[in-house]
MDTraj code that builds the backbone (N, CA, C; nanometers):
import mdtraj as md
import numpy as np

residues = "UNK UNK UNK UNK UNK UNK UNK UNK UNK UNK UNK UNK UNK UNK UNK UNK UNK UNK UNK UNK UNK UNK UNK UNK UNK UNK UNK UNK UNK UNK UNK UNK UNK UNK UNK UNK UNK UNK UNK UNK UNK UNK UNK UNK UNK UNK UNK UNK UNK UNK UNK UNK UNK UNK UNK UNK UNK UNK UNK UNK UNK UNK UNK UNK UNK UNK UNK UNK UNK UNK UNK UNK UNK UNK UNK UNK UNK UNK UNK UNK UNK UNK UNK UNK UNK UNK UNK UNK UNK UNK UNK UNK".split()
xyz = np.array([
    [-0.8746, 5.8411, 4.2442],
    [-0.8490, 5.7964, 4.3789],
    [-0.8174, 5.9173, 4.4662],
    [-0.8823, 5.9225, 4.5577],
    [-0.8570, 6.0459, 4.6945],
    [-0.8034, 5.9351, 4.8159],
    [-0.6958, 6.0560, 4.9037],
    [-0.6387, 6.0082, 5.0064],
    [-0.7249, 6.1559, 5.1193],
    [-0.7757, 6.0999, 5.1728],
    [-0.7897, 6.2630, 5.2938],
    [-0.7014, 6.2120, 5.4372],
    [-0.6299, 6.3325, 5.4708],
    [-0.5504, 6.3206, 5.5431],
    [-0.5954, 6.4393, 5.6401],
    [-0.5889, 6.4252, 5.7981],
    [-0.5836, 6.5390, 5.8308],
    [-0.4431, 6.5647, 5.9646],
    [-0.4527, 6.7211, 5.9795],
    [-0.3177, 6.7740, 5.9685],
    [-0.3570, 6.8610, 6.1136],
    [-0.2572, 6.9047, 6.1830],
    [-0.2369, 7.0194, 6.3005],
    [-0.1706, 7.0880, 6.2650],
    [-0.1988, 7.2470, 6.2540],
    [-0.1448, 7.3180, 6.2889],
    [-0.0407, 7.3641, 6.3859],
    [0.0967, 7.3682, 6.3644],
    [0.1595, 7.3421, 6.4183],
    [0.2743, 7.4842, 6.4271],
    [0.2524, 7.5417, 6.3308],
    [0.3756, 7.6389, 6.3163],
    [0.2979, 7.7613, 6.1908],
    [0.3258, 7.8833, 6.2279],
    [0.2782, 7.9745, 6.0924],
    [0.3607, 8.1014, 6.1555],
    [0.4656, 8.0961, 6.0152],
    [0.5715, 8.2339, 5.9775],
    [0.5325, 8.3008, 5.8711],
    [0.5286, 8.4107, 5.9321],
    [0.4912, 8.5771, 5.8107],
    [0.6544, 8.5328, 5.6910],
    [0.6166, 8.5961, 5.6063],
    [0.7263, 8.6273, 5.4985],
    [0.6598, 8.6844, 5.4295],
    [0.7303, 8.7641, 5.3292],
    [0.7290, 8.8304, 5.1828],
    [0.7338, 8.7107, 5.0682],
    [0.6227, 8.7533, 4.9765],
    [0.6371, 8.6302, 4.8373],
    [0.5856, 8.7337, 4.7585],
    [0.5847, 8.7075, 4.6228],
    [0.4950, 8.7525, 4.4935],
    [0.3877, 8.6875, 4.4967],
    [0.2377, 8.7923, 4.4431],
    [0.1113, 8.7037, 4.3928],
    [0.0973, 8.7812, 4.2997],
    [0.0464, 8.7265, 4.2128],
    [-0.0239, 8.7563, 4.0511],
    [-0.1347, 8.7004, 4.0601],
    [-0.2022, 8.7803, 4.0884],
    [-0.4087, 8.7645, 4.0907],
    [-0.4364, 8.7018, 3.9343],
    [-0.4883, 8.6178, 3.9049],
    [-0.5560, 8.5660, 3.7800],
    [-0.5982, 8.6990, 3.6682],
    [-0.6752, 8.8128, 3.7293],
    [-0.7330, 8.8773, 3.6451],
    [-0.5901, 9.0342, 3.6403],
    [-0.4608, 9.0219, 3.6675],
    [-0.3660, 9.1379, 3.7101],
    [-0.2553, 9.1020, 3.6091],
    [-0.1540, 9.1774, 3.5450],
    [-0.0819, 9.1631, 3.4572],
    [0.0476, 9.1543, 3.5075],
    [0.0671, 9.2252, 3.6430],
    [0.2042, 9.1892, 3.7478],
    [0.1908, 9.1211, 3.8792],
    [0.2908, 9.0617, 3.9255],
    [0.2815, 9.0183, 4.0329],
    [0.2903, 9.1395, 4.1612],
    [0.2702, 9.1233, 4.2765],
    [0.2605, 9.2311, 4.3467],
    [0.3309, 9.1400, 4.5065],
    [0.4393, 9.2619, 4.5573],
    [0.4886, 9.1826, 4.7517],
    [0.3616, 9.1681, 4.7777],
    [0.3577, 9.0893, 4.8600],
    [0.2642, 9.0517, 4.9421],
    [0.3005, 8.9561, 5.0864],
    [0.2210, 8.9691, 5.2152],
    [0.2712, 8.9253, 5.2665],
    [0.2109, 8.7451, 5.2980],
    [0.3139, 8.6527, 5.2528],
    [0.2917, 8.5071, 5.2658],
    [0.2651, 8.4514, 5.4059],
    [0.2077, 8.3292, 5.4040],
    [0.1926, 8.2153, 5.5101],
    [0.2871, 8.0986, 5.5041],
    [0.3982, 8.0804, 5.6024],
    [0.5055, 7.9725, 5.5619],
    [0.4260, 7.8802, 5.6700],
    [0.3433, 7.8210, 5.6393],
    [0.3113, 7.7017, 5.7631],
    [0.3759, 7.5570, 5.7902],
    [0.3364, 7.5088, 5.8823],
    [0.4060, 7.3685, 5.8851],
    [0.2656, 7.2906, 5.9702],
    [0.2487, 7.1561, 5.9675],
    [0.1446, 7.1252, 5.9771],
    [0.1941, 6.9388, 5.9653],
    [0.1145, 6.8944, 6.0802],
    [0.1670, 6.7190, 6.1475],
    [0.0204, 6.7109, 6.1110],
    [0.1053, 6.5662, 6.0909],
    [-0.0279, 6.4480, 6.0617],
    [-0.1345, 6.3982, 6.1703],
    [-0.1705, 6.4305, 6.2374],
    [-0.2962, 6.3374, 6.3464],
    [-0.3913, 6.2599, 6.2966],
    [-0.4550, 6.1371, 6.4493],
    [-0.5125, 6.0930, 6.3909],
    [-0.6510, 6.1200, 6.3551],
    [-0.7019, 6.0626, 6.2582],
    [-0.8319, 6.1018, 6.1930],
    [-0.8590, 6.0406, 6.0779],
    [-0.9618, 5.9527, 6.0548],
    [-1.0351, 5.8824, 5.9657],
    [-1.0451, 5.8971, 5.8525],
    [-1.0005, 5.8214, 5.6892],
    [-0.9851, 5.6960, 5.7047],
    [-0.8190, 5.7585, 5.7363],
    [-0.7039, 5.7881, 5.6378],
    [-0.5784, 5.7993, 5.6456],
    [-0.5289, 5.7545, 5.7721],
    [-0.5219, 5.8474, 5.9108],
    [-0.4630, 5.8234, 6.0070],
    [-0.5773, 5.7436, 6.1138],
    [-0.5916, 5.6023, 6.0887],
    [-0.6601, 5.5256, 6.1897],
    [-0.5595, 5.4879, 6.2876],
    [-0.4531, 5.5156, 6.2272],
    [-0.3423, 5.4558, 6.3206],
    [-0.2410, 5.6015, 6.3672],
    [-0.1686, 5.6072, 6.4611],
    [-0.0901, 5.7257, 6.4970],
    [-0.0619, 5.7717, 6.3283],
    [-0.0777, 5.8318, 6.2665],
    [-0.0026, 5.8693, 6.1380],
    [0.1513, 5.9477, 6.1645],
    [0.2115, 5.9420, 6.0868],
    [0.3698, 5.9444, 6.0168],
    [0.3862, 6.0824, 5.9498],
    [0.3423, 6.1966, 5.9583],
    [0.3032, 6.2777, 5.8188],
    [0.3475, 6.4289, 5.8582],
    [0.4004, 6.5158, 5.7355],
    [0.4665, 6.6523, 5.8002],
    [0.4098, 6.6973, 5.6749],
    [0.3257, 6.8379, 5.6803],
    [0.3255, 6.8845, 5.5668],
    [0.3719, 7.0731, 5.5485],
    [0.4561, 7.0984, 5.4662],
    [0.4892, 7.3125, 5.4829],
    [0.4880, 7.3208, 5.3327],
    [0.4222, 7.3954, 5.4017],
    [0.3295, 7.5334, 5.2713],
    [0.3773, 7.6459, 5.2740],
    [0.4572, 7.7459, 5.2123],
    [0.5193, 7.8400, 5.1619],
    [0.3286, 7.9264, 5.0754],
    [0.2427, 7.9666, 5.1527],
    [0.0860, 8.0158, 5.0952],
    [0.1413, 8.1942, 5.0325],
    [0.1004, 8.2258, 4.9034],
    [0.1388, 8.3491, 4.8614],
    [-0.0035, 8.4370, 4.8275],
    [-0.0809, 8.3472, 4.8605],
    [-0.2427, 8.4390, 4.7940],
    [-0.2672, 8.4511, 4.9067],
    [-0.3155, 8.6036, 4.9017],
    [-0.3149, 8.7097, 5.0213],
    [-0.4726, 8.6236, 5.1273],
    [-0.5786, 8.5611, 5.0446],
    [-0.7153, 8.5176, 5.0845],
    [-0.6950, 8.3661, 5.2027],
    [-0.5592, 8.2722, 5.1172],
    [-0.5458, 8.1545, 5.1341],
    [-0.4672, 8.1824, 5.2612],
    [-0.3596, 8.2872, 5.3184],
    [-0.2682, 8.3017, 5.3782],
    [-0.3500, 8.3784, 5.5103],
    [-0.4580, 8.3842, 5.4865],
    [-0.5333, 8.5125, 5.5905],
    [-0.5747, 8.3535, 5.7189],
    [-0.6349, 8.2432, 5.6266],
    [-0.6934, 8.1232, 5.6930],
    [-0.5540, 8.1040, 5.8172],
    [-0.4373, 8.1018, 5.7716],
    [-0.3361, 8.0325, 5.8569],
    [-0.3022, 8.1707, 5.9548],
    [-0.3100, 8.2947, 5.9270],
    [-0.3011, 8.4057, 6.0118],
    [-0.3912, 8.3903, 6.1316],
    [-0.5157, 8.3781, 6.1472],
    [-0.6144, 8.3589, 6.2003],
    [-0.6425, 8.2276, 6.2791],
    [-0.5590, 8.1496, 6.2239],
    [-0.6208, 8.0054, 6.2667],
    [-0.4945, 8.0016, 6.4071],
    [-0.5928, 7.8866, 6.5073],
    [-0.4641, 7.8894, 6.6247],
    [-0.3889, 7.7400, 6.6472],
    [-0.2564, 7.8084, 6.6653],
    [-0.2202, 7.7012, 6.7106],
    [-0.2901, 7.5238, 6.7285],
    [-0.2714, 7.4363, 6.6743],
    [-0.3750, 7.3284, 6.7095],
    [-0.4744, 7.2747, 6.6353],
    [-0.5153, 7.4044, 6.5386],
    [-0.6178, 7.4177, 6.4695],
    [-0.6474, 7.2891, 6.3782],
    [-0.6941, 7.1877, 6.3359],
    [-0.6743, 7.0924, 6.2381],
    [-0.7774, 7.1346, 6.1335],
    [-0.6810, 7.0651, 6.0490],
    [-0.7308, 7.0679, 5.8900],
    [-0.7428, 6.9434, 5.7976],
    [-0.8596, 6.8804, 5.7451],
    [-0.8725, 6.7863, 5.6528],
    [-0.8143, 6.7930, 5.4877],
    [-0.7194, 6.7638, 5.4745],
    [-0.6847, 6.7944, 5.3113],
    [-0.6943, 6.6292, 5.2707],
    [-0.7188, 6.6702, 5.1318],
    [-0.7717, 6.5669, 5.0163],
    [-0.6865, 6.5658, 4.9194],
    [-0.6337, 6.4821, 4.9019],
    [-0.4646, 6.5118, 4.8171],
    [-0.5988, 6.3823, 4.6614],
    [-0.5911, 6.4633, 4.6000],
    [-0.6647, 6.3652, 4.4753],
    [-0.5407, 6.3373, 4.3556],
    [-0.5417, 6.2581, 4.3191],
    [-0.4847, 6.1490, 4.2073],
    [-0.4946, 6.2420, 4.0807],
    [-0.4121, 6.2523, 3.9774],
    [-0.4697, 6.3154, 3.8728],
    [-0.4250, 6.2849, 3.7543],
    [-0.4349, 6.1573, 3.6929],
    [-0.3761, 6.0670, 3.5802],
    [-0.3404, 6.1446, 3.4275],
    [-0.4034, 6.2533, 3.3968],
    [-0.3231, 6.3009, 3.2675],
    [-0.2286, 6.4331, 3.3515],
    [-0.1460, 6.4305, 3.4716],
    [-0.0760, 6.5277, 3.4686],
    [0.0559, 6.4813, 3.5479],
    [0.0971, 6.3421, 3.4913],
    [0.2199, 6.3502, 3.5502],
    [0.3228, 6.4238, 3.5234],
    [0.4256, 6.4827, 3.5843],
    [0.5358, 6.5305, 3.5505],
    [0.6408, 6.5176, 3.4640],
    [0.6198, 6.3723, 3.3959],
    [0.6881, 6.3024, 3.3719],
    [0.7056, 6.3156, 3.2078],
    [0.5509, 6.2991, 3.2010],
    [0.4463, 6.3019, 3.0622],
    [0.4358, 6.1502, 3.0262],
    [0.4457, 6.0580, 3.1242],
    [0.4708, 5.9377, 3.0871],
    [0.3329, 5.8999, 3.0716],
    [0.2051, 5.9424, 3.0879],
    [0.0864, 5.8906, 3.0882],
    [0.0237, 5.9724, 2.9786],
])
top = md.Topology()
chain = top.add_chain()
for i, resn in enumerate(residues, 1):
    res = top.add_residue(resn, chain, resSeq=i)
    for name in ("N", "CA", "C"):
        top.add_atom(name, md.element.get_by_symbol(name[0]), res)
traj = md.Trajectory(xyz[None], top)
């Protein structure tokens, strides 16, 4: 099951985080994307005013460049997908 939701850009603060690249043996400063990001409306999720706040603390230097760049306003479609063998729980 997928929910797509989409989101405004609403807020993006520089900070310092650690990234550890997949193929690197340490993590390395780097500078992060702390965003914050409202729900608008947009099809199917928000047919109606939507309810929705989403902040992202982004530490990969590639993922954090999108919210540097992007302006104010900017909207974004995210797809939040379901994922039945990974609850937290281990109850499944």
């Amino acid at each position: 099951m997928n929910v797509q939701a989409r989101f405004c850009l609403s807020q993006v603060n520089r900070a310092q985080g650690y990234y550890k690249a997949p193929d690197e043996q340490e993590a390395v400063s780097v500078e992060s994307a702390y965003v914050i990001l409202n729900g608008v409306q947009g099809d199917p999720f928000g047919a109606a005013t939507p309810s929705a706040k989403l902040e992202m603390l982004i530490v990969n230097p590639t993922a954090a460049a999108v919210f540097f760049n992007a302006p104010i306003g900017q909207e974004f479609d995210v797809l939040f997908t379901f994922r039945e063998n990974e609850v937290a729980d281990g109850s499944i």
